[in-house]
DRENDO-1510 file (C-alpha; in Angstrom, 1 decimal, always signed):
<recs>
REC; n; res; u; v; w
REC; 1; UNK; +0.0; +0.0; +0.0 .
REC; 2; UNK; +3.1; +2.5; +0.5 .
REC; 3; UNK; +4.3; +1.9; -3.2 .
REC; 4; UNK; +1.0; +3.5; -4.8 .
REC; 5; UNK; +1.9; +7.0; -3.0 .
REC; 6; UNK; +5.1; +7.3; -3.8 .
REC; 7; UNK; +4.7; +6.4; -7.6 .
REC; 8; UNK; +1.9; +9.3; -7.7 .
REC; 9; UNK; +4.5; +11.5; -6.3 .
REC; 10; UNK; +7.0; +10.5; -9.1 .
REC; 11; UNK; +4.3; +11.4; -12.0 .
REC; 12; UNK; +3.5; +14.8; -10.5 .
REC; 13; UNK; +7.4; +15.7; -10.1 .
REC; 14; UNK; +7.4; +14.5; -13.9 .
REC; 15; UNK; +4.6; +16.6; -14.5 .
REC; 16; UNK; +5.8; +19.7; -13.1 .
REC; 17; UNK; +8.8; +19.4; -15.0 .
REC; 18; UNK; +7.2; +19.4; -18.1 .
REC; 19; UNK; +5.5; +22.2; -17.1 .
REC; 20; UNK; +8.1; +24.0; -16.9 .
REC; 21; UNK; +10.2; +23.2; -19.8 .
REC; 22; UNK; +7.0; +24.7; -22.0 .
REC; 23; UNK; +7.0; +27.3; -19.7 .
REC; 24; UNK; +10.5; +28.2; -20.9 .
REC; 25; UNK; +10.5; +30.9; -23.4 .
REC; 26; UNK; +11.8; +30.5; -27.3 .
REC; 27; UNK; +15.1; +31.4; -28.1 .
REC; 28; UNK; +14.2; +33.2; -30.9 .
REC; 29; UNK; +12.0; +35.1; -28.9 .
REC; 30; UNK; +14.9; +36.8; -27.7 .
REC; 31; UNK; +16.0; +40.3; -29.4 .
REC; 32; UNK; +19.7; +39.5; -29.3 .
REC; 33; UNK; +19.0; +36.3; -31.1 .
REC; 34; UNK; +16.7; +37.5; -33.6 .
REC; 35; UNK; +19.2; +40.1; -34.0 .
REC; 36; UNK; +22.6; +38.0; -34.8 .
REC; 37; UNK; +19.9; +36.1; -36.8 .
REC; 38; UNK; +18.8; +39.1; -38.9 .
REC; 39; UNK; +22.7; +40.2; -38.8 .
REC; 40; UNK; +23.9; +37.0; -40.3 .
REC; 41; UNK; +21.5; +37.0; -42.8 .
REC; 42; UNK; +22.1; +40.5; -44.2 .
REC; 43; UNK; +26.3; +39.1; -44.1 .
REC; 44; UNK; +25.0; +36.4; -46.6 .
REC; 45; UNK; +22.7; +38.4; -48.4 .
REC; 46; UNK; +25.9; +41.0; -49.1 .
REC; 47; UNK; +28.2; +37.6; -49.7 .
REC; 48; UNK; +26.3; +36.4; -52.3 .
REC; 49; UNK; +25.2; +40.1; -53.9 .
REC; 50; UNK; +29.2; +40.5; -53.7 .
REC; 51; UNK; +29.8; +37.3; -55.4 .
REC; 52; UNK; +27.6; +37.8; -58.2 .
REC; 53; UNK; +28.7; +41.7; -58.7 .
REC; 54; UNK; +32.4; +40.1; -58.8 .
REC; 55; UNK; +31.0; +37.4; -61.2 .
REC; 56; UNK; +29.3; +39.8; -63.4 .
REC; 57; UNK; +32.1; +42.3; -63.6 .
REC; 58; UNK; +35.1; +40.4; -63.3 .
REC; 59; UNK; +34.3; +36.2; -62.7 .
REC; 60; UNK; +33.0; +35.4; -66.1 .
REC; 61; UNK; +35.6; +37.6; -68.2 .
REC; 62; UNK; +38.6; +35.4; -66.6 .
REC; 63; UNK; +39.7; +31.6; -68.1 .
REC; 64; UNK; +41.4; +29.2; -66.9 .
REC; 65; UNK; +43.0; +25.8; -67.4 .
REC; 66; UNK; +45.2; +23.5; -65.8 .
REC; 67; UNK; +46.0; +21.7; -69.4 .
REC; 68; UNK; +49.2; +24.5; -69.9 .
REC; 69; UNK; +52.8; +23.3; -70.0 .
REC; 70; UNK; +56.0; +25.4; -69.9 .
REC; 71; UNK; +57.8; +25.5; -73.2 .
REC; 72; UNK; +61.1; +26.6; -75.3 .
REC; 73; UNK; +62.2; +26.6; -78.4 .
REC; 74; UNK; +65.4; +24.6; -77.5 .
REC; 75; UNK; +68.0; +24.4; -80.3 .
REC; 76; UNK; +69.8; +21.1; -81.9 .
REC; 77; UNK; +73.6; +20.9; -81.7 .
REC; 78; UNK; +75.1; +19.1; -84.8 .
REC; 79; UNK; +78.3; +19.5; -87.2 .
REC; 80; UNK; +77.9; +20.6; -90.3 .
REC; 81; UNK; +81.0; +18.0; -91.2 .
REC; 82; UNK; +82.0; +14.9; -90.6 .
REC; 83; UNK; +84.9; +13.9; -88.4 .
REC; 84; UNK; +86.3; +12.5; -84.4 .
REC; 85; UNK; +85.3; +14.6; -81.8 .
REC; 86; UNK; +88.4; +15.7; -80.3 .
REC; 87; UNK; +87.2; +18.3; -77.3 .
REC; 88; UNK; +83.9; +18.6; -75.6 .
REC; 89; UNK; +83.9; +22.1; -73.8 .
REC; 90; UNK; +80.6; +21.8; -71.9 .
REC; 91; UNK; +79.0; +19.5; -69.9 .
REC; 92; UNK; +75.8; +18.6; -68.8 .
REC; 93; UNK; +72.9; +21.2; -67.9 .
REC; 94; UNK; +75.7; +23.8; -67.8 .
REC; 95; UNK; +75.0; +27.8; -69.1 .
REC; 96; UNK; +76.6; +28.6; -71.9 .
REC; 97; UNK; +76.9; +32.2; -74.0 .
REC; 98; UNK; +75.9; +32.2; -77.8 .
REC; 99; UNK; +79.5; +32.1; -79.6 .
REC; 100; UNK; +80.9; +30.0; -76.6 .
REC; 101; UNK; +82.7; +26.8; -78.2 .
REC; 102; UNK; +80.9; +23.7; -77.3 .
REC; 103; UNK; +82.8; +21.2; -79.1 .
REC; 104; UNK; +86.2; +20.6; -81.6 .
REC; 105; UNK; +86.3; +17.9; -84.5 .
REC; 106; UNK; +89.3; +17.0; -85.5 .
REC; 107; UNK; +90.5; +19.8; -88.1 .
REC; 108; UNK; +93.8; +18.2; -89.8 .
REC; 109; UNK; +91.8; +17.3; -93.1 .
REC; 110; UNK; +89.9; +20.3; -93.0 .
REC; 111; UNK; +93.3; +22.1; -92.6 .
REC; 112; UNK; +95.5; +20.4; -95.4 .
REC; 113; UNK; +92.3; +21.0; -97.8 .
REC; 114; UNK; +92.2; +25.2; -97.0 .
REC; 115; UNK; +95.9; +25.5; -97.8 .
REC; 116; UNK; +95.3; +23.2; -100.6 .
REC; 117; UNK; +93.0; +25.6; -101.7 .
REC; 118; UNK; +95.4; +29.0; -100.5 .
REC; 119; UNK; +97.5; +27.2; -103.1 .
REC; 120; UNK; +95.5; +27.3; -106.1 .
REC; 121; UNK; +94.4; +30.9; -105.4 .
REC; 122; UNK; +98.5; +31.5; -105.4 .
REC; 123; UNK; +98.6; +29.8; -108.8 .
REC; 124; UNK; +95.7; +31.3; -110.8 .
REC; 125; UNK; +96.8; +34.8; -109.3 .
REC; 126; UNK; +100.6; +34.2; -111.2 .
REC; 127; UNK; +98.3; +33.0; -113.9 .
REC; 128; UNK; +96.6; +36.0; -113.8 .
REC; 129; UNK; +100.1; +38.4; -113.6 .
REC; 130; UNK; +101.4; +36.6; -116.6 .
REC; 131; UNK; +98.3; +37.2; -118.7 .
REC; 132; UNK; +98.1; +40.6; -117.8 .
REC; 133; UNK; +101.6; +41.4; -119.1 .
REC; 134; UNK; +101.3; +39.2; -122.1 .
REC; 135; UNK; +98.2; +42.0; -122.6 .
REC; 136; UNK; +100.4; +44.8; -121.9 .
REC; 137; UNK; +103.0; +43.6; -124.2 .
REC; 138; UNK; +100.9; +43.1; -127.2 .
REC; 139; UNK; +99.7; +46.1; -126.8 .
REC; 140; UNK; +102.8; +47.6; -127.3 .
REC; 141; UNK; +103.5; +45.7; -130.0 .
REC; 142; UNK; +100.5; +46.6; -131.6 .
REC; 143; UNK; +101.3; +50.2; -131.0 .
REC; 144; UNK; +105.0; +50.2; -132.7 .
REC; 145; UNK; +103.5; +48.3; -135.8 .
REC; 146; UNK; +100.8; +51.1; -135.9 .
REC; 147; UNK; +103.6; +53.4; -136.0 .
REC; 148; UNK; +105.2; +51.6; -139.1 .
REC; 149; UNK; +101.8; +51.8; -140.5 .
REC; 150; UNK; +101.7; +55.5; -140.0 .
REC; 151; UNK; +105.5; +55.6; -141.5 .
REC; 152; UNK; +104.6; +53.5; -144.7 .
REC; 153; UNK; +101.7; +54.9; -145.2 .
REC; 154; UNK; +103.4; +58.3; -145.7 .
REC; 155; UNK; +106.1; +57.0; -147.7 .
REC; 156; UNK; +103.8; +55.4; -149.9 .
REC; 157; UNK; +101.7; +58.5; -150.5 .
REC; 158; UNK; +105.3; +60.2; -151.2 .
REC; 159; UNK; +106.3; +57.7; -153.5 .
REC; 160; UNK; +103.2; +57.8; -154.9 .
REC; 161; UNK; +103.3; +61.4; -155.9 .
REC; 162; UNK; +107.1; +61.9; -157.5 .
REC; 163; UNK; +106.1; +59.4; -159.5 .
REC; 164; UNK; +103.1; +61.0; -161.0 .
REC; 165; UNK; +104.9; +63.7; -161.0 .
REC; 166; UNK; +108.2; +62.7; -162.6 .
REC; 167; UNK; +106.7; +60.1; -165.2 .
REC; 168; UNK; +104.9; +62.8; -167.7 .
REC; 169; UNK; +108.5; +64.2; -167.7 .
REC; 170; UNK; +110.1; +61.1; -168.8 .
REC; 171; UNK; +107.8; +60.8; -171.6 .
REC; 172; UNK; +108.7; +64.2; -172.3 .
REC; 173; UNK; +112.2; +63.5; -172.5 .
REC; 174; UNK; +112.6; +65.9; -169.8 .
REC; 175; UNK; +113.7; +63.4; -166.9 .
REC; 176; UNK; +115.3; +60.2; -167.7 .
REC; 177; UNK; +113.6; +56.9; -167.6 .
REC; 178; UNK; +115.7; +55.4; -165.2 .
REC; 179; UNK; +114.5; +58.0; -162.5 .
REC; 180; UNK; +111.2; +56.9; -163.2 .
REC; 181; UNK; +111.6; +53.1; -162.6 .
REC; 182; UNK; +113.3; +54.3; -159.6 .
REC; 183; UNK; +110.5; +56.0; -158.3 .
REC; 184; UNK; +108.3; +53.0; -159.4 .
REC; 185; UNK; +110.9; +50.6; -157.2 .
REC; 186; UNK; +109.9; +53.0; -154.5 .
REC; 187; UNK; +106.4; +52.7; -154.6 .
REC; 188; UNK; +106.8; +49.2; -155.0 .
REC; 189; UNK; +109.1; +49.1; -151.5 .
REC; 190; UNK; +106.3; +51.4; -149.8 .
REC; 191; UNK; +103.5; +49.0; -151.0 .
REC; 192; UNK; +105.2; +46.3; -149.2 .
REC; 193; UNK; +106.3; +48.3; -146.0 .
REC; 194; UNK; +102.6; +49.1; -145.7 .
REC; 195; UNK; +100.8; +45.8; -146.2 .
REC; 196; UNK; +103.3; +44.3; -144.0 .
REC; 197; UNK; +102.7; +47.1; -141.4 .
REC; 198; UNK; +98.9; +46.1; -141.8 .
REC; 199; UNK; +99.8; +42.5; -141.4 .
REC; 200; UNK; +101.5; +43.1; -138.0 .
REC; 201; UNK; +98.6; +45.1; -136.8 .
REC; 202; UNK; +96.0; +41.8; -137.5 .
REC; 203; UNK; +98.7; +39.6; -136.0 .
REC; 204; UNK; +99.0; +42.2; -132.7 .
REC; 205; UNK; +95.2; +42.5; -132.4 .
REC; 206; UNK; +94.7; +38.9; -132.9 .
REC; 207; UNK; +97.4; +38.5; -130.0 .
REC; 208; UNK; +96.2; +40.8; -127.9 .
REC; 209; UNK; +92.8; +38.8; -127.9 .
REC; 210; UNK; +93.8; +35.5; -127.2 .
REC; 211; UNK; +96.0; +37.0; -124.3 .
REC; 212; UNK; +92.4; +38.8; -123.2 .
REC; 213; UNK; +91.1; +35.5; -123.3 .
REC; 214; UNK; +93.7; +33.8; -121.2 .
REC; 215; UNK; +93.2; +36.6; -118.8 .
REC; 216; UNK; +89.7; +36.2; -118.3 .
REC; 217; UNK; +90.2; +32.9; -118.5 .
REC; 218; UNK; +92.7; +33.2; -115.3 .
REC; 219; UNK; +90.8; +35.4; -113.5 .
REC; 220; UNK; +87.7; +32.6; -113.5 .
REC; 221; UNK; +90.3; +30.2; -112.6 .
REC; 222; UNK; +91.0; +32.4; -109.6 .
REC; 223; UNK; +87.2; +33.2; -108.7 .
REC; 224; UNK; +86.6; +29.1; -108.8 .
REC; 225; UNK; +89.8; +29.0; -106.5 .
REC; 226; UNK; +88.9; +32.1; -104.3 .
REC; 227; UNK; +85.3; +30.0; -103.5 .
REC; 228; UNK; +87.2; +26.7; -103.5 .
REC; 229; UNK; +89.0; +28.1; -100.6 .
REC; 230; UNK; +85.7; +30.0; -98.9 .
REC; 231; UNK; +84.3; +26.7; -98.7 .
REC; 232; UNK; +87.6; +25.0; -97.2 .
REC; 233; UNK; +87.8; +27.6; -95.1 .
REC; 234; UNK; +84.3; +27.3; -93.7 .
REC; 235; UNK; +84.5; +23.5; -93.1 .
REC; 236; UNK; +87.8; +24.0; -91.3 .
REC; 237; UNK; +85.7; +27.0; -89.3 .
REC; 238; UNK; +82.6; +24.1; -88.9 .
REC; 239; UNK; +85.4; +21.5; -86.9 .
REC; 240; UNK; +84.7; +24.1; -83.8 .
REC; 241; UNK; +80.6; +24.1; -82.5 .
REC; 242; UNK; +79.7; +26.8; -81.0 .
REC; 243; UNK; +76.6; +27.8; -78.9 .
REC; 244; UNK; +74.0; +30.1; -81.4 .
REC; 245; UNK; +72.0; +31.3; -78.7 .
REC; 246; UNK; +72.0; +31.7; -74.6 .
REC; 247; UNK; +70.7; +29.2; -72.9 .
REC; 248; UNK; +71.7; +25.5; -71.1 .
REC; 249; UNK; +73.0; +22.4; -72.5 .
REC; 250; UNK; +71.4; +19.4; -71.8 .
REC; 251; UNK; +70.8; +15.8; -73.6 .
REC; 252; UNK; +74.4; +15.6; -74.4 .
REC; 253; UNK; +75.3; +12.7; -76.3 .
REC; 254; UNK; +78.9; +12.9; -77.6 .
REC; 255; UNK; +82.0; +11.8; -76.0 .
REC; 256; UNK; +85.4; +12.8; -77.0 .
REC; 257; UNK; +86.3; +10.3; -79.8 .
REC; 258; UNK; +83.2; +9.6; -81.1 .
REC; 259; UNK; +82.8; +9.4; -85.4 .
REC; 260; UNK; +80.0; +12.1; -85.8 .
REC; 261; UNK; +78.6; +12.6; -88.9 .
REC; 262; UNK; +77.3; +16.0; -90.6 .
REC; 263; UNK; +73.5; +16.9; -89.1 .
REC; 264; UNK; +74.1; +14.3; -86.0 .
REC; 265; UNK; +72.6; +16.0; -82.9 .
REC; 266; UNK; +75.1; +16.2; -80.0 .
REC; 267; UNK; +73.2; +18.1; -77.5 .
REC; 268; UNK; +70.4; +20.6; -77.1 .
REC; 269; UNK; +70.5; +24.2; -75.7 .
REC; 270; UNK; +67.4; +25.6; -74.0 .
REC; 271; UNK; +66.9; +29.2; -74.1 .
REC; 272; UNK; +65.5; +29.3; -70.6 .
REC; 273; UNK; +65.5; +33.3; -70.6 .
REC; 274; UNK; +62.9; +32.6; -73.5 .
REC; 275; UNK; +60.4; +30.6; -72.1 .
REC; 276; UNK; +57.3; +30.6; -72.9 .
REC; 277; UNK; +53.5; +29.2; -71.8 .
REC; 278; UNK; +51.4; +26.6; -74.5 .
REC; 279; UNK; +48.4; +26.7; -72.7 .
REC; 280; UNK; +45.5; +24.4; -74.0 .
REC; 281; UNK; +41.9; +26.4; -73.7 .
REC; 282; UNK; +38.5; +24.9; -74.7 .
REC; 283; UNK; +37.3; +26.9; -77.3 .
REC; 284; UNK; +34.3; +28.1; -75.4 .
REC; 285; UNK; +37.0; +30.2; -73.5 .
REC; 286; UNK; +38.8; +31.8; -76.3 .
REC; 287; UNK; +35.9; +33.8; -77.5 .
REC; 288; UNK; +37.0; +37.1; -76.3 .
REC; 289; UNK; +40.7; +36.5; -75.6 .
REC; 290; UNK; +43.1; +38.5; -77.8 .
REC; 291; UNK; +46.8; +38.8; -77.8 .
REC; 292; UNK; +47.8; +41.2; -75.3 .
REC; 293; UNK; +45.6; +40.2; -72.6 .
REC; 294; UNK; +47.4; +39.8; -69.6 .
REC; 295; UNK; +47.6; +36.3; -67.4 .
REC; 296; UNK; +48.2; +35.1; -64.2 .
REC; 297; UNK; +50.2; +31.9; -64.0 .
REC; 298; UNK; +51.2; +29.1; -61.0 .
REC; 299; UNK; +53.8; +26.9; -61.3 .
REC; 300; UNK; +53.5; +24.0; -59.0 .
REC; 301; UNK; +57.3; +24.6; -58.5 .
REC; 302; UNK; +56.9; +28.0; -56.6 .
REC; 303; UNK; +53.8; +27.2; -54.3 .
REC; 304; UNK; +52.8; +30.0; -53.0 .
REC; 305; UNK; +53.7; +32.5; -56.4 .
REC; 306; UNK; +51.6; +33.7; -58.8 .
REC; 307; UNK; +53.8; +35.1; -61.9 .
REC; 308; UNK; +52.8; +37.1; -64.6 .
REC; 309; UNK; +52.2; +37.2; -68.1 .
REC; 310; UNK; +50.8; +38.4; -71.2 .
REC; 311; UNK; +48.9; +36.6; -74.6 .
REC; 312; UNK; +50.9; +36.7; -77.4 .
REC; 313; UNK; +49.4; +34.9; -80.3 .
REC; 314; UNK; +46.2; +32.2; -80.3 .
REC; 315; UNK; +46.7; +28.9; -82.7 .
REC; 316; UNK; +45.7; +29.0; -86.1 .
REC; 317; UNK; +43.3; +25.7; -85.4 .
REC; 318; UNK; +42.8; +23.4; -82.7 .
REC; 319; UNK; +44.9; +21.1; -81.4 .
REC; 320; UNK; +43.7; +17.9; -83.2 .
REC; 321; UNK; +43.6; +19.9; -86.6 .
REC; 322; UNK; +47.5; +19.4; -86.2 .
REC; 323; UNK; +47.7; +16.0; -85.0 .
REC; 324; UNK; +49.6; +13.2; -87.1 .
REC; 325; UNK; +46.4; +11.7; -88.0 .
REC; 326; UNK; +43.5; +14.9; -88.1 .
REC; 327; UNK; +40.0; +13.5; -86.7 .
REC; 328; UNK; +37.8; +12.9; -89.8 .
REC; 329; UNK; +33.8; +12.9; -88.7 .
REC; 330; UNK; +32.5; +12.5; -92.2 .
REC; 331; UNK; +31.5; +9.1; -91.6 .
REC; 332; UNK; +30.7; +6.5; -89.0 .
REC; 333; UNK; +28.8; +7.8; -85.2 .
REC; 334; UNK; +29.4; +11.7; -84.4 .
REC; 335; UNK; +29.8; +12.7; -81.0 .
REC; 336; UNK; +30.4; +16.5; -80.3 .
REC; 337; UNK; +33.7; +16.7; -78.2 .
REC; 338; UNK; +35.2; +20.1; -77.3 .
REC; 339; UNK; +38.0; +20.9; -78.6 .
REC; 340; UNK; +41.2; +23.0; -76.9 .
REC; 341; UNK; +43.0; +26.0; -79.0 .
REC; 342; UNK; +46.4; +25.9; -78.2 .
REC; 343; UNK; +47.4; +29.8; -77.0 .
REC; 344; UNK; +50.9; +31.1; -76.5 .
REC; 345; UNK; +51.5; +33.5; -73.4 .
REC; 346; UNK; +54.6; +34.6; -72.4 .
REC; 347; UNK; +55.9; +34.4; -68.9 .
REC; 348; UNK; +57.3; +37.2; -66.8 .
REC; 349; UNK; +59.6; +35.9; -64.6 .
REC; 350; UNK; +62.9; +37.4; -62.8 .
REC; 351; UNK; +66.0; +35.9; -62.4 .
REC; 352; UNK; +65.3; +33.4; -59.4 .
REC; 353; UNK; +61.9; +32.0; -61.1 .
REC; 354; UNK; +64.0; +31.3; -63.7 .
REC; 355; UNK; +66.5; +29.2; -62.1 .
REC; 356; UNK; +63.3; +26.6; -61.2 .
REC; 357; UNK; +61.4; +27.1; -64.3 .
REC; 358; UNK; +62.3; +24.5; -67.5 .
REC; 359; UNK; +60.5; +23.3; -70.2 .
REC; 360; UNK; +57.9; +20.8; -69.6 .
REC; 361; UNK; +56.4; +21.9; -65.9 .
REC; 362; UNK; +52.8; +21.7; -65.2 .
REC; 363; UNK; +51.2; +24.9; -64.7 .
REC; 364; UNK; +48.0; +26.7; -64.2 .
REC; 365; UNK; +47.2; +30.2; -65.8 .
REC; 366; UNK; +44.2; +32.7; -66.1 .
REC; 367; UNK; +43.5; +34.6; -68.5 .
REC; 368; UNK; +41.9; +38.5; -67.9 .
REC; 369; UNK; +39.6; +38.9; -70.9 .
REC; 370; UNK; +37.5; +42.1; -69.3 .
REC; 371; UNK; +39.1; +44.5; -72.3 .
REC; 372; UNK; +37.3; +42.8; -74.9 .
REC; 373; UNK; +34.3; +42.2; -73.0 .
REC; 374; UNK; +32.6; +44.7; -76.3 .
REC; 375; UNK; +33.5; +42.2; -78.8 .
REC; 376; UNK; +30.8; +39.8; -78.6 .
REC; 377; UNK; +28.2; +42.4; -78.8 .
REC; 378; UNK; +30.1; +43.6; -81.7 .
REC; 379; UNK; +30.1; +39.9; -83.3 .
REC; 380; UNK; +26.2; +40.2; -82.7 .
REC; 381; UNK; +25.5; +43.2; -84.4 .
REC; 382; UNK; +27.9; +42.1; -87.3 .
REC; 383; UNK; +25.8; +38.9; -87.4 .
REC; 384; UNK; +22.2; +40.8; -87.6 .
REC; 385; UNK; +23.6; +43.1; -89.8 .
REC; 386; UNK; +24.6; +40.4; -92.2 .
REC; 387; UNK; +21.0; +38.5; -91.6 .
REC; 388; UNK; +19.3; +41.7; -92.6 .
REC; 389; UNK; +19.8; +41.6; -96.0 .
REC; 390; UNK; +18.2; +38.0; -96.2 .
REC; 391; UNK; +15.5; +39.0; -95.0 .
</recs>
C-alpha cells in the first residue's frame, strides 16, 4: 500500500517538469537572437550580392586551365662535317653564352684541304700576272707596228706622188727613164712596208685577244679558287661548334672520340631566358581572348607564387587539326567533343623564377579577358547586320 503514493509523487514531479520546460521561453523570442539572426542574414545576403557583382564584372571575363605546360624553343647541336670529336667544352645542364665553343672535331683534313685551296688561289693569281703582261706587251706591240703603218703609209703616199709627177716628164724627154723606174721601185718598196705594217697590226690584235682571253680565263680560274677556298675555309671554321643562342645544355650525347657525322645532334640548348607558356583552352574560352591580354600563372614549382604574363598569339586551329592523323567525322557515329585551342602567353619571370622554371612543368594560368568584353556584342550586331539583307 506504500508503493501506490510514492509512484503518484514520481508522475506529479514529472509533470511539473514538463511544465516548466513549455513554460520556458523561445530562443528566438529573444531580441539579441533575432538580431545575430537578422545580422547573419544581411552578411550572406551582401556575400552572395558581392559574389555575383564580382561574377558579373570580373568572374565570367577570366579563363582558366590546368592543361598549360612550360615551353622553349630549344636548339639542336650538330656538325655541319663529318669527323672525331676531339674536345667537348661543356657539360651537362651547364649555361653557356651564344658564340661559346661547345665542341672541336678533328681539323687536320679540313686544314691540309684550306691550304690546298690558299695554293690554287697563289697559282691562278701568277696565272693572272702573266696574262696581264702578255696583254700589256701586245699592246705595245700593236702600238709600234701602228707606227710603221703610219710611217709606210706616208712613204707610200710620197712615193706615190714623184712618180706622178716625174713620169709625164720622162715621156717628155725631160727626166730620164731610169729615175722613173726608180721611183716605181719605191712605190713598190712602200707597198710592201705598208701591207706588212697592216699585217702586223692583224697579227698584234689577234694576239692581244687571245692573251684577253687567257686573262679572263685566269681570273675565272681564280674566282673558282677564291670559292674553292671560302668553302675550305668554312668546313675548317665548322670542326669548332659553337653555342648560337644563350641558354643551357642538356641531352648531351657525344664523348670525346666519337665518329659524328654532318646533321648528327650532339646536345640541345634551351633558351631558358625565352620561355614561354602553350596553354590548351577549350574553345568556349577563347571567344574574347586576344593577344595582349594579360595572365596570371602558378607553377606548382613555386607554391605559393603567382607570376605574370601576357597573350601573345592564339593557334591557327585546334589542337587535333594538327595532330599526325586529323579526326575525320565525315562518316561513322558523331559525338560533339570540345576541342582546346592551343594559346601562346609569355611568362614574366625574374632571375630566381628562372633558375626553377624548365621546359615541360605543369602549370595553371588565367587569362583576364575584361578588355574585350565589347567584342561579342560587336560579333552580334555584325551577325544581324549580315541576316538583314536575307531577309
Amino acid at each position: 500500500m506504500t508503493e501506490q503514493p510514492q509512484r503518484d509523487d514520481t508522475a506529479h514531479d514529472d509533470e511539473n517538469e514538463r511544465q516548466k520546460e513549455y513554460a520556458k521561453p523561445s530562443p528566438l523570442k529573444n531580441p539579441k537572437v533575432r538580431w545575430m539572426l537578422a545580422i547573419i542574414g544581411i552578411l550572406v545576403v551582401l556575400v552572395l550580392i558581392a559574389w555575383l557583382a564580382y561574377h558579373l564584372l570580373v568572374g565570367r571575363y577570366l579563363q582558366d586551365t590546368n592543361n598549360a605546360y612550360l615551353q622553349a624553343d630549344a636548339v639542336a647541336v650538330a656538325p655541319r662535317i663529318n669527323g672525331y670529336v676531339t674536345e667537348v667544352l661543356v657539360q651537362d645542364n651547364q649555361w653557356v653564352k651564344a658564340g661559346e665553343p661547345l665542341l672541336r672535331i678533328d681539323p687536320r683534313t679540313y686544314r691540309a684541304t684550306l691550304d690546298q685551296a690558299e695554293a690554287v688561289i697563289a697559282v691562278r693569281e701568277a696565272d693572272i700576272a702573266a696574262a696581264t703582261a702578255g696583254v700589256q706587251g701586245q699592246q705595245s706591240s700593236l702600238l709600234q707596228a701602228r707606227t710603221q703603218l703610219t710611217a709606210a703609209t706616208a712613204s707610200l703616199r710620197f712615193g706615190k706622188a714623184e712618180l706622178a709627177r716625174f713620169t709625164p716628164l720622162a715621156a717628155s724627154g725631160a727626166d730620164t727613164h731610169e729615175h722613173v723606174e726608180s721611183l716605181r721601185h719605191d712605190v713598190e718598196r712602200a707597198q710592201a712596208q705598208y701591207d706588212a705594217a697592216k699585217a702586223q697590226i692583224q697579227g698584234a690584235q689577234s694576239q692581244i685577244e687571245a692573251s684577253q682571253a687567257q686573262l679572263e680565263q685566269a681570273q675565272a680560274g681564280l674566282k673558282q679558287a677564291q670559292a674553292d677556298a671560302a668553302q675550305a675555309r668554312g668546313a675548317f671554321e665548322d670542326t669548332e661548334l659553337r653555342a648560337r643562342i644563350d641558354g643551357r645544355g642538356g641531352n648531351k650525347t657525344v664523348q670525346v672520340g666519337q665518329f659524328v657525322a654532318a646533321g648528327t645532334r650532339t646536345m640541345t640548348i634551351v633558351p631558358v631566358e625565352s620561355l614561354y607558356l602553350s596553354a590548351n583552352f577549350k574553345e568556349t574560352q577563347v571567344g574574347l581572348m586576344r593577344a595582349g591580354q594579360p595572365a596570371e600563372i602558378k607553377v606548382d614549382a613555386l607554391p605559393g607564387t603567382t607570376l605574370q604574363g601576357t597573350v601573345e598569339s592564339i593557334s591557327p586551329g585546334t589542337g587535333s587539326q594538327f595532330a599526325l592523323l586529323p579526326p575525320q567525322n565525315a562518316t561513322g557515329n558523331f559525338t560533339k567533343v570540345v576541342q582546346r585551342v592551343p594559346v601562346r602567353i609569355r611568362v614574366d619571370a625574374g632571375a630566381e623564377a628562372r633558375k626553377v622554371l624548365v621546359p615541360g612543368m605543369s602549370v595553371e594560368v588565367t587569362v583576364d579577358t575584361r578588355n574585350a568584353k565589347d567584342a561579342r556584342e560587336r560579333t552580334r550586331d555584325e551577325a544581324e547586320a549580315t541576316a538583314a539583307p536575307a531577309r
